[in-house]
C-alpha positions, 0 to 999 in steps of 0.5 A: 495480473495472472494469478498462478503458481500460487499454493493455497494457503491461509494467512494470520497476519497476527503471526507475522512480525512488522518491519517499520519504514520510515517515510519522508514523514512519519512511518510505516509498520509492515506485515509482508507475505510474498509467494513467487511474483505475488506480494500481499501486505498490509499496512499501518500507516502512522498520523503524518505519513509521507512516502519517501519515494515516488513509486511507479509499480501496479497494486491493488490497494483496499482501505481497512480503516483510516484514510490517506491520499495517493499522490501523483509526481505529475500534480494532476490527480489526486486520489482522498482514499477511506475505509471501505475504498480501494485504487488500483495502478498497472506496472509502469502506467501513468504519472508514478505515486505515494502515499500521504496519511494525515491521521494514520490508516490501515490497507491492504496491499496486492502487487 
């Protein structure tokens, strides 16, 4: 990720109004911010979370509180993620993902 083109800003994510998406289970409440090909997100999984979709994008992932578990469509690795860890992907490498949250967790998002 190349980091340009990228003005210099600060960001209240309290002023930004949540979109909620439901998953396969549960939802999500999403505060977005996206600046030319840069997106930052953060995230409020709800209890019983389950994406609906298999994703094979790159992000940078940071867990504020909470904890949930990256899935992989391949069956082969499964990440158990916790407040105060991150995951990283690149675009379109490896087996495509989703999020699973059993007791709801809070991240950080950068893709």
């Amino acid at each position: 990720m190349k980091l340009s083109n990228l003005p210099e800003k600060a960001i209240d994510w309290s002023e930004i109004s949540p979109t909620v998406t439901p998953g396969a289970a549960g939802a999500a409440k999403i505060r977005a911010v996206r600046t030319n090909d840069v997106q930052l997100r953060v995230v409020e999984y709800g209890p019983g979370y389950l994406a609906d979709h298999w994703c094979a994008k790159g992000h940078i992932l940071y867990v504020i509180s909470g904890a949930l578990r990256i899935e992989h469509q391949d069956g082969k690795e499964t990440y158990e993620l916790s407040a105060g860890m991150s995951w990283r992907s690149a675009d379109g490498e490896g087996s495509p993902h989703r999020v699973r949250s059993t007791d709801g967790a809070t991240v950080f998002i950068v893709d």
